[in-house]
C-alpha positions in Angstrom: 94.3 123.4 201.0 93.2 126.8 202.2 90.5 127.7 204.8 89.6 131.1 203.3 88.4 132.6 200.2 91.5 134.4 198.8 94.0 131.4 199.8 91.5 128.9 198.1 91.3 131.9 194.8 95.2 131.4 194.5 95.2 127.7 194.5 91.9 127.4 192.2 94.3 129.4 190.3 97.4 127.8 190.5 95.2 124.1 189.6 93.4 125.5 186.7 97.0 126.3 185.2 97.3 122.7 185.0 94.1 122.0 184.0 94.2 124.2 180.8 96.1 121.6 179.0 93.9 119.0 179.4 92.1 119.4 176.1 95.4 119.4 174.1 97.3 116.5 176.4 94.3 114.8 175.7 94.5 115.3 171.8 97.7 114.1 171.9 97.0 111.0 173.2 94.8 110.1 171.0 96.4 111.0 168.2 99.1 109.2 169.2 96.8 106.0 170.6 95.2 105.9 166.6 98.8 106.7 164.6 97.4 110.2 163.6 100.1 112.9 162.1 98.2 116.2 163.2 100.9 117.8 164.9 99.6 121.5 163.5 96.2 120.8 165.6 99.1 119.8 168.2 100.8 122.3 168.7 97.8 124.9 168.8 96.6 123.3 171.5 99.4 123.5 173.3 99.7 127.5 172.0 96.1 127.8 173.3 97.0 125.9 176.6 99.9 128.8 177.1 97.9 131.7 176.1 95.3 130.4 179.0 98.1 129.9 181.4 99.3 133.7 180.9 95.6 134.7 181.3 95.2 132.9 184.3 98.3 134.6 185.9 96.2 137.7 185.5 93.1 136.8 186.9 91.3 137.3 183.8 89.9 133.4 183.7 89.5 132.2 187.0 87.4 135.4 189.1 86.2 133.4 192.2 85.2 130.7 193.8 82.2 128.7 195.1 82.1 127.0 198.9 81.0 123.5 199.3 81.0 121.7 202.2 84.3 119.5 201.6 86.1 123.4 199.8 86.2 125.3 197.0 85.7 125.2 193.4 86.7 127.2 190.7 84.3 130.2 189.0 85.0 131.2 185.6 84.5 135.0 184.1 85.6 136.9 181.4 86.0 136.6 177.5 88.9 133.4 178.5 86.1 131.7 180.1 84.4 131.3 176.9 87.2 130.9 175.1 88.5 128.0 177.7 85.6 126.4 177.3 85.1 126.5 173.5 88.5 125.0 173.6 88.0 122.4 175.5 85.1 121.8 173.5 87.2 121.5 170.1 89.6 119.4 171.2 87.3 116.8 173.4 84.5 116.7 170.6 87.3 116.1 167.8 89.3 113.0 170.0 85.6 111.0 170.4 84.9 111.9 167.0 88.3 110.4 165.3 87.5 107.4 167.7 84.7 106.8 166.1 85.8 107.3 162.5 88.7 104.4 163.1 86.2 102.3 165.1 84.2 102.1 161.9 87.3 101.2 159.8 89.5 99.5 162.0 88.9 95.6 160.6 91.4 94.1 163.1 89.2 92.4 165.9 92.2 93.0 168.4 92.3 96.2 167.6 88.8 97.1 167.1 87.9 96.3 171.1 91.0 98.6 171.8 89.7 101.8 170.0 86.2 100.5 172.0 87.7 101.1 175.4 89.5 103.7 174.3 86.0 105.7 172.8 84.0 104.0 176.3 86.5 105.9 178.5 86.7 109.1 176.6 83.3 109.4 176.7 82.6 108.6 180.1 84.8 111.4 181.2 83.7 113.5 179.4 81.0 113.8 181.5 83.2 115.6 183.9 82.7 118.6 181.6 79.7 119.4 183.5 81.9 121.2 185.8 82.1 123.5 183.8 79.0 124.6 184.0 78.9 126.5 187.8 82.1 128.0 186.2 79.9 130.0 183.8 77.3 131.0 186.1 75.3 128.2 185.8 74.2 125.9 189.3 75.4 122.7 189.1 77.1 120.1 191.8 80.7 119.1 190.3 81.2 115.7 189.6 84.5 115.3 187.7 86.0 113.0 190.3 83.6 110.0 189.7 83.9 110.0 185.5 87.8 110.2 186.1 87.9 107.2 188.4 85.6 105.6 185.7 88.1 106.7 183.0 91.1 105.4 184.5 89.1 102.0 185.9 88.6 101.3 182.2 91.9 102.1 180.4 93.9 100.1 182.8 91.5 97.3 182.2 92.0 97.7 178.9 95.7 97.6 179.4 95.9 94.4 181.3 93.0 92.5 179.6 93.1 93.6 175.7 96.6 94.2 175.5 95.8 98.2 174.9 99.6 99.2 175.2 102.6 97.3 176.0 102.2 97.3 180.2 106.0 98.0 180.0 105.5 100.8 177.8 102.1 102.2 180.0 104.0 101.9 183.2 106.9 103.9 181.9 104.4 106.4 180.9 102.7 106.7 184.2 105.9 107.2 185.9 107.1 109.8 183.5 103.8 111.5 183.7 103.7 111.7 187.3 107.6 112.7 187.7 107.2 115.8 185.0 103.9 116.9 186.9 105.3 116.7 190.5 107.7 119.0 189.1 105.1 121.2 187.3 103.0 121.3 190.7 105.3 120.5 193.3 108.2 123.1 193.1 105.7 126.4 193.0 103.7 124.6 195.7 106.9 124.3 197.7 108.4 127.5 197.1 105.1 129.2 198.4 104.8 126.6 201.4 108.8 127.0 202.4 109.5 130.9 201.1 106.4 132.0 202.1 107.6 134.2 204.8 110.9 135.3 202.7 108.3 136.2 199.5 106.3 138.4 201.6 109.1 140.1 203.0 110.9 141.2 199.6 107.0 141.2 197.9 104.5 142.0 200.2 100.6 141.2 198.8 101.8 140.5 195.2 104.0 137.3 196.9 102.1 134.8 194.9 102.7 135.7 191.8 106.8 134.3 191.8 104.9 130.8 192.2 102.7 131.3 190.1 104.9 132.6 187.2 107.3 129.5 188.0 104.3 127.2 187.9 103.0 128.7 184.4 107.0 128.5 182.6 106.9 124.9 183.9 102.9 124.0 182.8 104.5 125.7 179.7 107.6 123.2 179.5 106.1 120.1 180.9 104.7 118.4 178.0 107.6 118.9 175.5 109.5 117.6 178.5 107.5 114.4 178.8 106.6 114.4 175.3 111.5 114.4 175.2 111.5 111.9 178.2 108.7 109.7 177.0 110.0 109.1 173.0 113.4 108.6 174.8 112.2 105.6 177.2 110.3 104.1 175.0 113.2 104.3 172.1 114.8 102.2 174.6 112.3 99.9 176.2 111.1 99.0 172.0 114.4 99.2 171.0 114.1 95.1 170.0 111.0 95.3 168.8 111.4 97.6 166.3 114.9 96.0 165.2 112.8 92.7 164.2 110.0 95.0 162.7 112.5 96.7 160.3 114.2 93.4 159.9 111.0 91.8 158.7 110.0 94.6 156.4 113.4 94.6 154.9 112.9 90.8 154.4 109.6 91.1 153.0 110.8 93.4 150.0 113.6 90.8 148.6 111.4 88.0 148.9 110.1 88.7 145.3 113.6 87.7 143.8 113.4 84.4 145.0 112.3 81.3 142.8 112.9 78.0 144.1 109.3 77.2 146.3 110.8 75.7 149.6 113.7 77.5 149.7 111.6 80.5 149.9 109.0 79.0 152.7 112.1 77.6 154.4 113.7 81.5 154.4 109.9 83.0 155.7 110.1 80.5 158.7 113.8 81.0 159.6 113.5 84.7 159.2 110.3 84.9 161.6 111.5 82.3 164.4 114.9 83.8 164.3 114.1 87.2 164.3 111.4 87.4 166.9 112.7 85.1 168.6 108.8 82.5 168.8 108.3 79.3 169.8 106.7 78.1 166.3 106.0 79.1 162.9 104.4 77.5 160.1 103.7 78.2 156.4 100.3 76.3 155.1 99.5 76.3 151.5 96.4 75.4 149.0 96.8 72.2 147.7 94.2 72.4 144.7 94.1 68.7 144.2 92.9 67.7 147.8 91.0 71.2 148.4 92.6 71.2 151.8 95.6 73.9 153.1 98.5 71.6 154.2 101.2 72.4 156.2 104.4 72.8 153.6 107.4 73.9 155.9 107.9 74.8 160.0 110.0 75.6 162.4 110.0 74.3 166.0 111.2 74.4 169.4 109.6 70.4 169.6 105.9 71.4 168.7 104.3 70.4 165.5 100.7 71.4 164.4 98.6 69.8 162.2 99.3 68.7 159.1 96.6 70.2 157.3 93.3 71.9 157.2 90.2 71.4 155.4 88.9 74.2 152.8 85.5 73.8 154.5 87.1 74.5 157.9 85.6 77.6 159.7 88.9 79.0 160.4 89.3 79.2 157.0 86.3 80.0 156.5 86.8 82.9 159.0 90.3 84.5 157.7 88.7 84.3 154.1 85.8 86.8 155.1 87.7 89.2 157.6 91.3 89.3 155.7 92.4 90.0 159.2 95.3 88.4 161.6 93.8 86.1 164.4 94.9 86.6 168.0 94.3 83.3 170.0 94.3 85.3 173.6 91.5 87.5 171.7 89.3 84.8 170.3 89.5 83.2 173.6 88.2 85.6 175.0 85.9 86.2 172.4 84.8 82.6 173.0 84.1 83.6 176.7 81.6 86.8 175.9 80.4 85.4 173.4 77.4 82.9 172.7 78.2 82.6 169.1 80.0 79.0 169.2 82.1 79.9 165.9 84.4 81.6 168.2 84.4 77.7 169.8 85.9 76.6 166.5 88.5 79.0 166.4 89.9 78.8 169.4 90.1 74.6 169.3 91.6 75.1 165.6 94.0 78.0 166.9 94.7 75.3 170.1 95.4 72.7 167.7 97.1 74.4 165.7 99.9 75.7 168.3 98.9 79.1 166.6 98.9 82.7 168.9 99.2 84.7 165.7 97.3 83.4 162.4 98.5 85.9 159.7 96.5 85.5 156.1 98.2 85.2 153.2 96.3 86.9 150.2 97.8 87.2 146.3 94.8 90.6 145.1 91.5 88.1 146.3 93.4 85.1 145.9 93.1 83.3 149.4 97.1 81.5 149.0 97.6 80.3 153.0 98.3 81.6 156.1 101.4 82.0 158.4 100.9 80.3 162.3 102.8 82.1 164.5 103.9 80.3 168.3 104.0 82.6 171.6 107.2 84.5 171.7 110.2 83.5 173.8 110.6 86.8 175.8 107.0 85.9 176.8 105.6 89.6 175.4 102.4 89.7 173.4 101.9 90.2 169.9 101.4 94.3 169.6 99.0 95.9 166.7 102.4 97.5 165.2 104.0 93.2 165.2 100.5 92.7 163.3 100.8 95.1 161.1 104.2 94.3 159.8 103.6 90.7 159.7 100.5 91.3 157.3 103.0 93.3 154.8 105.3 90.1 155.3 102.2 87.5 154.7 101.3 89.7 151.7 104.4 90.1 150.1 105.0 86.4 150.8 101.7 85.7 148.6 103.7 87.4 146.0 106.7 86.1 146.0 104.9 82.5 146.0 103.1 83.2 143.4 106.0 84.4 141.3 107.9 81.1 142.7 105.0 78.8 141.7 104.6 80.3 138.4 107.9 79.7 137.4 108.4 76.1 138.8 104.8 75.3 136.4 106.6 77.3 133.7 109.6 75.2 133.9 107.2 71.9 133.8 105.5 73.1 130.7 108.7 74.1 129.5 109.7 70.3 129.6 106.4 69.3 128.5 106.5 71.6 125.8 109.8 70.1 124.5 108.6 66.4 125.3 105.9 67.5 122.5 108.3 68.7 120.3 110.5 65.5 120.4 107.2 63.5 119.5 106.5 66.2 116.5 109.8 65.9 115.5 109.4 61.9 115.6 106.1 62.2 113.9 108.3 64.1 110.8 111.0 61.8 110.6 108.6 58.5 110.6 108.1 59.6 106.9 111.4 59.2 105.7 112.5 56.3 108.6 109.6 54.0 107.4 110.6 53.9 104.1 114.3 53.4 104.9 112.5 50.6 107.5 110.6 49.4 104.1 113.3 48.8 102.1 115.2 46.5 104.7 112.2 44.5 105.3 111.4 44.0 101.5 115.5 43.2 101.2 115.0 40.6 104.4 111.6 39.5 102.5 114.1 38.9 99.5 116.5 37.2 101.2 114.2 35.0 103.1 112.2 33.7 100.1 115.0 33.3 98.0 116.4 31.2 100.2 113.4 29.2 100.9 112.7 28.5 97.4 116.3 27.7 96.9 116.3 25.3 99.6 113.1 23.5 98.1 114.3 23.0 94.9 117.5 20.9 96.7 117.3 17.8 96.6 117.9 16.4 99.9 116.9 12.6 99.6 120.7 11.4 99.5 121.8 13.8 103.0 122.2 12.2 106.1 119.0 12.6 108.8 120.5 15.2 110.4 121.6 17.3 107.5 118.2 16.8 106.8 117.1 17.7 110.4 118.5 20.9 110.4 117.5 21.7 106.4 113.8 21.8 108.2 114.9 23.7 110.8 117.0 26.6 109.0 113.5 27.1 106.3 111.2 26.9 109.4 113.2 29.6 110.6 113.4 31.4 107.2 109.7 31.5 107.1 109.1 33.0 110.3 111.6 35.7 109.2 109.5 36.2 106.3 105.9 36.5 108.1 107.5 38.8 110.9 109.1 41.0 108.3 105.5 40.8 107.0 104.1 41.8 110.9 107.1 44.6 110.8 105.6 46.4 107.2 102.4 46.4 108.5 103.2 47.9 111.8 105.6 50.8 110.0 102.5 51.2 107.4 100.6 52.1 110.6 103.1 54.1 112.1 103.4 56.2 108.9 99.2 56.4 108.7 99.2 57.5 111.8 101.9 60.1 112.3 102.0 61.6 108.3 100.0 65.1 107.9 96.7 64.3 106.6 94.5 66.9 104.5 91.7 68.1 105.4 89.3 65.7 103.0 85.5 64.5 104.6 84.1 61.5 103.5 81.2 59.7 104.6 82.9 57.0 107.7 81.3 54.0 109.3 81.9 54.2 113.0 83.1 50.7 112.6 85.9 51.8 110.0 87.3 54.0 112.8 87.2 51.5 115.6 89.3 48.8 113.1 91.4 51.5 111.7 92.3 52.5 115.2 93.1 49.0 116.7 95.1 47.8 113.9 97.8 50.9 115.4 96.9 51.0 119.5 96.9 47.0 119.8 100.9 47.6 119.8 100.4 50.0 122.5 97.4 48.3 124.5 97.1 44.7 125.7 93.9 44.8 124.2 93.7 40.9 125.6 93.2 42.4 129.0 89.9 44.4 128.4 86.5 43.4 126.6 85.8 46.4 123.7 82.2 46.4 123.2 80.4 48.3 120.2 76.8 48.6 121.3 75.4 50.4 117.9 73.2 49.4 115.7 74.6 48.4 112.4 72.0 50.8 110.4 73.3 53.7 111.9 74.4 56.4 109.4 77.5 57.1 108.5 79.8 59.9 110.2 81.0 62.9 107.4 85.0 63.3 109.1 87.8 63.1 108.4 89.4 59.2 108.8 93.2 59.6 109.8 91.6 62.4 112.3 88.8 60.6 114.3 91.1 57.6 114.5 93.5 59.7 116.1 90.6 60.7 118.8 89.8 57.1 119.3 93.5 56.1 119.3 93.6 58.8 122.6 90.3 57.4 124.0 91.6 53.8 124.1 95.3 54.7 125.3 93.7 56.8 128.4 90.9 54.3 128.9 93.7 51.5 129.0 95.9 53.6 131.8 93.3 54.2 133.7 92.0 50.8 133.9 95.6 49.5 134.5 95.4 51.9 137.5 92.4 51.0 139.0 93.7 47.1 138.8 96.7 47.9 140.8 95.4 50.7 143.2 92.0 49.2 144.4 93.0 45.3 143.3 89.1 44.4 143.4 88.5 40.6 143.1 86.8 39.7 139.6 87.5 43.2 138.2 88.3 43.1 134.5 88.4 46.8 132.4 85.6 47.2 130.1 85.4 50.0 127.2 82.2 50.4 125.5 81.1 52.6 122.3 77.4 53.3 121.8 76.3 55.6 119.7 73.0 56.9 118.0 71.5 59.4 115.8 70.5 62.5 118.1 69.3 64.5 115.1 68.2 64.9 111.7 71.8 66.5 111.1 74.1 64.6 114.0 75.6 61.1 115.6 75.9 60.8 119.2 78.9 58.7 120.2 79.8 58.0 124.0 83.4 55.8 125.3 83.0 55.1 128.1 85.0 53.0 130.6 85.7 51.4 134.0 88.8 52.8 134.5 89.9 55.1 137.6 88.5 58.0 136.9 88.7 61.8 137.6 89.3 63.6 140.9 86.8 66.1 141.1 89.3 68.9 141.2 90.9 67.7 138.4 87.3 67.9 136.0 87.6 71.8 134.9 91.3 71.2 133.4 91.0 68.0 131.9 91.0 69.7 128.0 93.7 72.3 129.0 97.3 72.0 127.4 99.5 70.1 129.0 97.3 69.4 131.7 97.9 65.4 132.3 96.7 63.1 135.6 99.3 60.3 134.3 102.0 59.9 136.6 105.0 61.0 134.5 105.6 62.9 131.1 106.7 59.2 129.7 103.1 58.2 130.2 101.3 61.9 128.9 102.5 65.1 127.5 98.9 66.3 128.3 98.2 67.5 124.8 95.6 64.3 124.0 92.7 65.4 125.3 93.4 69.3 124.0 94.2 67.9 120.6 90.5 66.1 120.9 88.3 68.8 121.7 89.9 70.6 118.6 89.2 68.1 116.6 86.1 67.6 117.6 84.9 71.3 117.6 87.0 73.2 115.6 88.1 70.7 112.5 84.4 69.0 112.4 82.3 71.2 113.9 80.8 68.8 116.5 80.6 69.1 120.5 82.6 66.7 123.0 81.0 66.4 126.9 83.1 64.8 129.9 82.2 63.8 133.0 84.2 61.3 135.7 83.8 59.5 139.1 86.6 58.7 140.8 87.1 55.2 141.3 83.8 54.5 138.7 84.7 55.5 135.8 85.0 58.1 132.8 82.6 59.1 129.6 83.0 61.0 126.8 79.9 62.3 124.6 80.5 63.2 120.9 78.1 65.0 118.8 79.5 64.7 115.3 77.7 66.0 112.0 75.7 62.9 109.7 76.7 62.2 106.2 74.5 62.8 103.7 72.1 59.5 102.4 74.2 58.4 99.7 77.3 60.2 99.8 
């Protein structure tokens, strides 16, 4: 730019006014880059970036300059040396250093390899600080060209491989950047390169300094200017974006009034699709019973993924250890780097999936599904900020599930609750409607044998054969009436045995009293025709201390659900030659206690089913007609609590079920 020593001192001058706001630009970036408020630190840099403009306008920073073959370089002196350079230092030491803090934290994988390009360029170039040193005296070649290109090789890799800004967003930048600075630079340059003559003629030697006090009031104004320019573009260019972003978290907060299940998945979808305008979207939740995560609602534009995913499946696998959205365009390239072949699976489920955005859905630890995001229609990618406000939707969303699926259960047990109370309140009455039963069948036993009697004691040797005929017939008839209104009695006995309150009296039982007592009262319930019962006990074994009407209630459940179950498997599997088989073996485990195992050949248990099989109102029947899902409950307390025994389970589905009693031995004699 110049050929000798004090044109090149003017323009070392006039650069290093632009260099002195290089370490708080730079701050700024990264503040910016990493979402961090620290506009104090901020704006002192750009105080100390002023105060070394002014200084530089009176030659009390830069004081010389050094030849090298291809010109000259800059040479510091002066207290503002130092203090340039401790500045520098500050601000450049404290950007890598908040780098690294929020590459530590940041959990996001997209965003992790950002902040890694990020960190890699910063630090490369910062090996253009060596420049620094001939500046303060000290002999050293200058080599800030070569970390620079290195610095700006990297970040626009970064931009167009790993999504590190919105390329929209990054060119808008660039071209702000460059217009601001053209005008910083360019209009001192050109009033000393045009004016020159006119400046020396109203000046004389101090000519340079007009320039160089226009270039220091517009150094001065440049960054607020593109600091105005750039928040104004960008307002603009995100304008949609961060409509849908405030749209979703807007959405995300009145989710939680919402109650009805589907209509509240349906709602997430059309919200999402709508509103960001994507391709696809999908809601998949647990489903406890099959241990898989099915796909409940979606949205399309004529792609469907799958319809559900295994709990074991590394993607889930994968979302439940990093609690982190997945990026397909990020785990495939993952895949590609990468030897580790679980990025493989990921990217085939994410393929089949039709997922470019997995967002997990988690309830505190509670793992409750995850949101599958299609490519958007404008063709943009997903940005950290879309991530971030999704997640607060995918959380929320957990919550407001969970709130939805709590009350639909409570409304089931609110049904099964008053199903129970119909049968309690059935149980009262049976009381007083089995002696109002009583008295018709002993007036219908009356009736009957009266007229039976009455019509033997007629003599009917003079009637005509048919008269006689239908005599016959009419006390055949009569005497049926009688022996059902016999069968009737005995049935309402039962009914009022087995529903009245019992008290709380133990007496020494033989295991074979129970089993009769109990199929004299379920053989009106069970076609007991249609299974084979089989006590396998010896007949010596000692007697139970229980209580009768209670233990014959137990067995009463054992048979019913044995029964069902064995119904089920004939009509589900409809095996040749199968025929349902309950057998009751006991024996005496201890001094003190009688082992008792039912056990049958019935369905079985699902696995997932096994840990709530004695909860209330837990049933795997197929309607609240068939089970109120208080049986098993009212077993185990009878078992533990009323006699002080234990009761094991265990199932197979499709095998069969057992139950294991341990219930306390009579006393020899009593």
């Amino acid at each position: 730019m110049s050929t000798n020593p004090e044109g090149a001192l003017f323009w070392c001058r006039f650069a290093y006014a632009g260099v002195s706001f290089i370490p708080s630009a730079s701050y700024h970036f990264v503040t910016k880059f990493l979402r961090k408020r620290k506009r104090n630190l901020i704006f002192l840099g750009y105080i100390c970036s002023f105060i070394l403009v002014l200084a530089i306008l009176k030659g009390k920073v830069v004081t010389g300059t050094y030849k090298y073959f291809w010109g000259y370089h800059t040479k510091l002196g002066g207290i503002f040396a130092l203090f340039f350079f401790l500045f520098y230092l500050f601000y450049w030491v404290s950007s890598i250093i908040m780098e690294l803090i929020e590459f530590k934290k940041e959990v996001m994988p997209l965003r992790k390899v950002q902040i890694k390009y990020s960190l890699l360029a910063w630090l490369i170039v910062s090996f253009s600080a060596a420049d620094y040193l001939p500046d303060l005296g000290i002999s050293f070649y200058p080599i800030s060209p070569l970390p620079v290109i290195f610095f700006i090789v990297i970040l626009s890799y970064a931009i167009v491989k790993h999504s590190f800004m919105d390329i929209r967003v990054a060119i808008t930048r660039t071209g702000i950047f460059i217009a601001v600075y053209t005008l910083v630079l360019g209009a001192p340059f050109a009033l000393a390169l045009w004016l020159k003559g006119w400046l020396i003629e109203h000046f004389s030697q101090n000519w340079w300094a007009l320039p160089l006090g226009l270039m220091a009031v517009l150094a001065t104004a440049g960054p607020f200017l593109y600091i105005y320019l750039q928040s104004k573009a960008e307002e603009k260019l995100l304008r949609e974006q961060k409509r849908y972003q405030n749209i979703l978290k807007q959405a995300s907060i009145g989710m939680t009034r919402i109650r009805n299940l589907r209509r509240l998945l349906n709602l997430i979808t059309h919200i999402v699709t709508k509103t960001v305008r994507i391709e696809y979207a999908g809601v998949y939740l647990y489903n406890e019973e099959a241990g898989e995560y099915v796909l409940v609602v979606s949205r399309d534009k004529g792609s469907k993924g799958v319809l559900k995913l295994d709990a074991k499946n590394p993607l889930i696998a994968w979302i439940v250890l990093k609690r982190v959205p997945l990026v397909y365009e990020e785990v495939k390239r993952q895949m590609q780097d990468s030897p580790d072949a679980t990025f493989q699976y990921l990217e085939a489920n994410m393929r089949m999936l039709h997922a470019s955005v997995i967002i997990p859905s988690f309830f505190e630890d509670n793992f409750m599904g995850f949101i599958v995001l299609g490519n958007k229609l404008s063709g943009q990618v997903y940005t950290p900020e879309d991530l971030n406000v999704f997640l607060v939707l995918a959380n929320q969303a957990a919550l407001a599930i969970e709130n939805a699926q709590f009350y639909e259960d409570a409304k089931k047990m609110q049904l099964q609750i008053a199903q129970a109370e119909k049968m309690a309140t059935i149980g009262t009455m049976a009381d007083g409607l089995s002696h109002q039963i009583n008295n018709r069948f002993y007036a219908l036993s009356l009736i009957a044998g009266d007229s039976i009697d009455t019509i033997k004691q007629t003599d009917t040797s003079r009637c005509d054969p048919e008269i006689k005929k239908m005599i016959t017939e009419v006390s055949n008839a009569l005497e049926r009436v009688q022996a059902n209104v016999m069968q009737g009695a005995q049935v309402v006995k039962g009914l009022l045995k087995y529903s009245r309150t019992q008290d709380s009296a133990f007496e020494a039982i033989n295991l074979d009293q129970i089993i009769d007592g109990t199929l004299e009262m379920v053989q009106y319930k069970v076609k007991l025709s249609e299974i084979d019962l089989i006590r396998d006990y010896p007949k010596e074994l000692p007697k139970i201390k229980g209580n009768l009407a209670q233990l014959e209630e137990v067995f009463f459940n054992f048979i019913d659900n044995a029964y069902d179950a064995i119904v089920e498997r004939r009509e589900k599997l409809k095996e040749p030659n199968y025929r349902g088989k309950i057998t009751v073996s006991a024996r005496q485990k201890t001094e003190h206690s009688i082992e008792i195992t039912f056990q049958d050949n019935g369905m079985g248990v699902k696995e997932e089913d096994m840990k709530k099989m004695f909860t209330p109102f837990f049933t795997t029947k197929i309607s609240a007609r068939q089970g109120t899902g208080l049986g098993l409950y009212v077993i185990k307390r009878i078992i533990t609590d009323m006699h002080k025994g234990k009761i094991e389970f265990s199932s197979a589905d499709k095998i069969g079920t057992r139950f294991i009693m341990e219930l306390p031995m009579a006393k020899q004699g009593g």
